[in-house]
N, C-alpha and C positions, 0 to 999 in steps of 0.2 A: 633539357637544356640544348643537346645537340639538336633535335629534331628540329624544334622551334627557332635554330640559329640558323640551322641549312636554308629554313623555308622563308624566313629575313632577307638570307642574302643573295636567294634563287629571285625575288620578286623586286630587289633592288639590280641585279644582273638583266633582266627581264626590262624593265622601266628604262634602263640607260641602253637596251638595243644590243646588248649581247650577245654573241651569235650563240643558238639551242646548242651546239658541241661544244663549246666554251665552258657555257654552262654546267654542261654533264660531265667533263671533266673538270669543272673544279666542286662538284657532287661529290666524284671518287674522293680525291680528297681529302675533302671535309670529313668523310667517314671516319678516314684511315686516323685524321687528326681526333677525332671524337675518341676511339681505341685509341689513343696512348702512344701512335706511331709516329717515330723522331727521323725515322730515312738515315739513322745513323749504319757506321759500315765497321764495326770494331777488327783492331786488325788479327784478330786472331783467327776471323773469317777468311782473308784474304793470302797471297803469298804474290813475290814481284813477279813481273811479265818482262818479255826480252822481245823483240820485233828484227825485223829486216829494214837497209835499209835502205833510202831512194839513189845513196850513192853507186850501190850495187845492181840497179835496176837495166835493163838492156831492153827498151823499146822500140822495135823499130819505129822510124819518124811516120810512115804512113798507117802505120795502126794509131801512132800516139793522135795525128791529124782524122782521122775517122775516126774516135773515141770525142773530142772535140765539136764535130759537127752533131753529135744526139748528144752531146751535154749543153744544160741550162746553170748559169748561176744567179745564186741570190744573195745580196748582200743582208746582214742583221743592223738597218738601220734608227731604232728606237731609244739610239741612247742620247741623253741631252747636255751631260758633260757637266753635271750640277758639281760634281765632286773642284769642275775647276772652275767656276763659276761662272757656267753657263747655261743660257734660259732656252737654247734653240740647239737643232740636232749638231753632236759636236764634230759631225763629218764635213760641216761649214766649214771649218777651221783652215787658215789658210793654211798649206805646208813649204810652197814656194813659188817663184815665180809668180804669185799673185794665185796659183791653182789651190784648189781646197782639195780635202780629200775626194769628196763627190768630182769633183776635174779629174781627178788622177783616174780614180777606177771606172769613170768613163769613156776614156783617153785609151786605157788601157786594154777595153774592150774592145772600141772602135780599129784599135791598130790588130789585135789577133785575130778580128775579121776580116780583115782587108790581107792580112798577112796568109793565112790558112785558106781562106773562101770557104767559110761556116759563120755562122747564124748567131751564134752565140749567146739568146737573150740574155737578159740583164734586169734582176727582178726584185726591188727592195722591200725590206720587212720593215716600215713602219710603224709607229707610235700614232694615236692622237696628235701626240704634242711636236712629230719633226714632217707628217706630213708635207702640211702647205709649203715648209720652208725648200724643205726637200725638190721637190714639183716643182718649185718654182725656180731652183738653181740648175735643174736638170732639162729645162724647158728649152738651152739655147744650144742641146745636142737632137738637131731636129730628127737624126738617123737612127738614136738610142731604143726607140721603140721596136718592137718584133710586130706583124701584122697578126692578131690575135689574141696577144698575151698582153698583160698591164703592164709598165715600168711596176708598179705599187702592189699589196696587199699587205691590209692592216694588223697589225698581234693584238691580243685582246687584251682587255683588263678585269681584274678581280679585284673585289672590296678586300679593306684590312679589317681584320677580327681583332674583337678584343680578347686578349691575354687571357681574362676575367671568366670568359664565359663563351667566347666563340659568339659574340653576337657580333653583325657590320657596324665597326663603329661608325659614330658620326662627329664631326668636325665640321662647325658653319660657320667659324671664322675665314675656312679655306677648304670648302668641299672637294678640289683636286686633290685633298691629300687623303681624302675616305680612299684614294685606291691606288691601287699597286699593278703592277706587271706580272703575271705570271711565270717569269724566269723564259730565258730563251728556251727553254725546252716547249715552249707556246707556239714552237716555229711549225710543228705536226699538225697540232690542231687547228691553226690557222688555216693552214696550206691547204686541209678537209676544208673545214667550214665555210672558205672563200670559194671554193671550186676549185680553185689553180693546179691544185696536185690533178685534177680527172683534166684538164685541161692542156696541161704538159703532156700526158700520157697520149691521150687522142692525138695529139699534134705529132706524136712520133719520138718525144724525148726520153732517151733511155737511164739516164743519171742526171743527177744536181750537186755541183758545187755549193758549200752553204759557207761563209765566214763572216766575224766583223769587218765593218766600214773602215774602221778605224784599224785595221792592219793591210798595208799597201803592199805589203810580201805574198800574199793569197791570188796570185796569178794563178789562171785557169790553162795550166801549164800542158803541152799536149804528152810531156812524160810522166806527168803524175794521174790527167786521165786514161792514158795508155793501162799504166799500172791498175789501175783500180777497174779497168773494164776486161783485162786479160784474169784478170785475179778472179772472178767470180763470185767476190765476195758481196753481200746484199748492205752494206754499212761498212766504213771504215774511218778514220779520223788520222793524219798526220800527227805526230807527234816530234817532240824536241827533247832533247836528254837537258836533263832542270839544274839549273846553276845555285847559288847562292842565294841568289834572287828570288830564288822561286821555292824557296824551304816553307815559306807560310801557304803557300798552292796547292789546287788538287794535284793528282796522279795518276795512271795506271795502275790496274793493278790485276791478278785471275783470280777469282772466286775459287774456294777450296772446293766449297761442294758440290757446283759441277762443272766446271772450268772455263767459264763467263768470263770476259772482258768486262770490266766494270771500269769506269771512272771514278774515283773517290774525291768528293770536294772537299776543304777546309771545313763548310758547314756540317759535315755528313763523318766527323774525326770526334771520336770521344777525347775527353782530357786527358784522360791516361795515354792516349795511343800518339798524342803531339809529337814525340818524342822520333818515334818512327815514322810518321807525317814530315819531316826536315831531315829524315838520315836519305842524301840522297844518295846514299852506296846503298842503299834496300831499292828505293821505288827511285827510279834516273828516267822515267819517264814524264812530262807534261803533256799538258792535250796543246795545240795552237787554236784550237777551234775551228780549224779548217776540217770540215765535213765532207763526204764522198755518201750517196747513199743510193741503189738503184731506186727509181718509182715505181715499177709495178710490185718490187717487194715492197716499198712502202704502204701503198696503198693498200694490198693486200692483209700485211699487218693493220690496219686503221680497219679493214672491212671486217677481217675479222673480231677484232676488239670492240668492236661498234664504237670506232671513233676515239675511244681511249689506248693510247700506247703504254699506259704503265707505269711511267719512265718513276726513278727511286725519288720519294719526297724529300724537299730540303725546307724546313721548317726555319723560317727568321723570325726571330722574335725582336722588334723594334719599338722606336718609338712613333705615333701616328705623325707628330712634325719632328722630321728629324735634326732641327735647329731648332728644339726646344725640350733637352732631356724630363721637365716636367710633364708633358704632354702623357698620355694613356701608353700605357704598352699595349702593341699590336702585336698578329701573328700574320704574317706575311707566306702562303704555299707554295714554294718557286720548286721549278723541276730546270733542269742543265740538259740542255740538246746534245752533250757528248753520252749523257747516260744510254742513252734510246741502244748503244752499241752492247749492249747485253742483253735487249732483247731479241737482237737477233744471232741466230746459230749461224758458226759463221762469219761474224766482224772480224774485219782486218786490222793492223795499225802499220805504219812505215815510219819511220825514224826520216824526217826530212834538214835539212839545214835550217840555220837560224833567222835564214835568207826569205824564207820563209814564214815566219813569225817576226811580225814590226812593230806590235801595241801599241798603242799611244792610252797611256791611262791618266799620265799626269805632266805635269808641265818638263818634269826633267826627263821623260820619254820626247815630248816635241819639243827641246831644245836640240835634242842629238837627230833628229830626224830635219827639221829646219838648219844643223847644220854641214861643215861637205863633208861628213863621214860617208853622206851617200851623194851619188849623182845619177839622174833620172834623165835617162836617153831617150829618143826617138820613140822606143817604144811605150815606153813608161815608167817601165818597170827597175824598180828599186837596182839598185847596183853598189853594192857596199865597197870602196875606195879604199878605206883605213882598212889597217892590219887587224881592228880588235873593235869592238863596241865599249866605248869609252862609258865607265860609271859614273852619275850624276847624283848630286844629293842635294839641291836648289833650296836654300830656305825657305820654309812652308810660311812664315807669316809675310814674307816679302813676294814670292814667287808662285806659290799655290794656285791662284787665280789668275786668268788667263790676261784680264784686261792686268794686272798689273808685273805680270812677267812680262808684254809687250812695253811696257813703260820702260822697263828695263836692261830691253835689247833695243831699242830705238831704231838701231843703224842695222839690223839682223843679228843672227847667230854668230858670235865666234866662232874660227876654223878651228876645230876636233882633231883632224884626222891623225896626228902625232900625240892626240891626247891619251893617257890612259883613264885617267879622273879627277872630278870635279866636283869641291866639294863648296859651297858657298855660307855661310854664316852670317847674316848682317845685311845690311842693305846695301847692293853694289848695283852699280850703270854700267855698263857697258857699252863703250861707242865705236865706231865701225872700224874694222880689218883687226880686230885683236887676232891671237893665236893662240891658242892652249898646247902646252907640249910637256909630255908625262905627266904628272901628278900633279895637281893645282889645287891650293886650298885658299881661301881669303875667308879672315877673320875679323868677326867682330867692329864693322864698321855703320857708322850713321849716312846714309850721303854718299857714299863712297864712290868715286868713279875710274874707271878703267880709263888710260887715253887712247883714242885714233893709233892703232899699230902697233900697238905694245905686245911686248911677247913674254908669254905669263910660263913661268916651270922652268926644266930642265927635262931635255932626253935623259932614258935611265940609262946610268953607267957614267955620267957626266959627272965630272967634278964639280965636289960642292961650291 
């Protein structure tokens, strides 16, 4: 069964152009999936981790600016925003001023070069599918380019297996859905496969910044690469102490047995252990996904592995169209690029501010960023205004999807910045200069609209 599954889906990998390292590590794999192996992490393995944090940190400004000048960033840009319904990379997404996220984090670049006088590239991890769109929004930054280096390289894909038997399923009603993404942990293997990691390294770059597109808090800060080039450490990852919000999330955490930094994802949490997976007085740490990691230990780790980093399996089991529960179950082998920090001796973490972590996952993350809880200066860079990041809770059947939360805000974003929360129920309009202040709930309405200026709640402590 396995044998005969691997060699289906090595010749279907092969056919669609595949890079050979691609392949061989989704060979590991398939092995490991053959054995019976779940990438689970039960917590009786584990115990919490405590970090330092960047509040405490004391770099001087001219190391933090030389730390800067040999660092490269890369943004993870392959995500396509289907969750809000959309078909094209969701770093399109306007945020304000007419700017999309792709404006902002090249904006943002553009200005800490001109500010420091370093180099700074600027390097996206693409999809098949955000490519062209990508390229083609980035095309009217004619300066963004580094001489040598792409703006692009592409993440790979891997076929979905069936359930049944680990053979590549097939679906020819919609053959883009035979495949899947290898989890951002595909950020290694890429990096090999393309060249770009021996590319950086020849060119003189000593570190890389890695984060999503979709968090405009991930500035290439010269006190956080101060930090992490003075540290010695060969991998490290930012981290944020986890709110309420973030009880169903992975975590930090140190391996009992030999006291490894691991990441533990939701997928990688037995049932029994959920329990302590949401006690955030145990684990108070999240990853932001903002990455720190030197390249010559990288690559040395890759030369040695022959290309395989290891990183812990996370086994999804889905369905092949995932708007159609009848469809076949698949097995989906994603690896998480925060894991790679256990395999090296050594991994750092830094407790950074929230300031630093901006997700945008769903529509009630970019209604609080679309509105002026933040305001984005000169440099670019995120500037949180309000006292507090106001909780949002948009109804999913009216708001979910992006073309029709835009229906919704017509005139833009209500002002936040005295809000605490926002909770909406029904279908409501909103039309321009409203205010939200403290607590705001609206129920249960068809049609319903807000008018021009109105001011919705009460400051807390205000009489009823």
């Amino acid at each position: 069964m396995g044998s005969a599954g691997l060699q289906k889906a090595r010749e279907k990998m092969s056919a669609a152009g595949v890079d050979e390292v691609a392949i061989e590590t989704f060979a590991h794999y398939y092995r490991l999936l053959e054995h019976g192996e779940t990438g689970m992490i039960p917590e009786s393995t584990i115990e919490p981790v405590d970090m330092e944090s960047l509040a405490d940190v004391e770099v001087p400004h001219e190391v933090g600016v030389e730390a800067l000048r040999t660092t490269a960033v890369i943004k993870l840009n392959g995500g396509l925003g289907t969750s809000m319904g959309m078909d094209r990379a969701k770093s399109l997404l306007c945020v304000r001023r007419g700017l999309s996220f792709l404006d902002i984090i090249a904006r943002q670049v553009l200005h800490l070069r001109q500010a420091y006088g370093v180099t700074l590239p600027l390097i996206f991890m693409n999809s098949f599918r955000t490519s062209a769109d990508t390229m083609a929004a980035l095309a009217r930054y004619a300066d963004l380019p580094v001489e040598g280096l792409p703006l692009q390289f592409l993440q790979n894909k891997e076929p979905k297996l069936l359930l049944s038997d680990l053979t590549p399923v097939s679906w020819p009603r919609d053959p883009d859905l035979e495949w899947c993404p290898p989890g951002h942990g595909d950020l290694y293997t890429a990096l090999r496969g393309s060249g770009l990691l021996d590319r950086l390294v020849e060119a003189g770059y000593e570190r890389v910044l890695v984060s999503n597109s979709d968090n405009l808090g991930a500035v290439p800060d010269p006190l956080v690469a101060g930090w992490f080039a003075r540290s010695g450490a060969p991998f490290a990852i930012e981290a944020v102490r986890r709110t309420p919000s973030d009880r169903k999330g992975g975590h930090f955490a140190r391996r009992r047995s030999d006291g490894r930094i691991v990441l533990r994802e939701t997928a990688q949490t037995l049932e029994e252990d959920k329990q302590a997976l949401a006690d955030l007085g145990r684990h108070r740490f999240c990853s932001t996904n903002n990455l720190w990691f030197d390249l010559r230990a990288m690559k040395e780790a890759l030369d040695v592995r022959e290309g395989i980093l290891g990183l812990p399996m996370i086994r999804n089991v889905k369905n092949v169209d995932p708007g159609d529960k009848t469809s076949p179950e698949v097995v989906q082998v994603e690896t998480a690029m925060g894991a790679a920090i256990e395999v090296f001796e050594g991994s750092a973490l830094i407790e950074v501010g929230r300031d630093r972590f901006v997700p945008v996952k769903t529509t009630n993350d970019l209604l609080v960023l679309r509105s002026d809880v933040y305001d984005i200066g000169q440099d670019f860079v995120l500037d949180q205004v309000a006292p507090g990041i106001p909780f949002v809770d948009l109804d999913p059947e009216h708001y979910q999807l992006v073309g029709d939360f835009d229906q919704r805000f017509p005139e833009g974003a209500p002002s936040m910045r005295e809000a605490s929360s926002l909770r909406v129920n029904g279908d409501w309009t909103f039309g321009k200069g409203v205010t939200l202040v403290g607590d705001v709930e609206l129920e249960g309405s068809s049609n319903g609209r807000i008018d021009p200026g109105t001011v919705l709640g009460e400051p807390a402590g205000a009489d009823a």
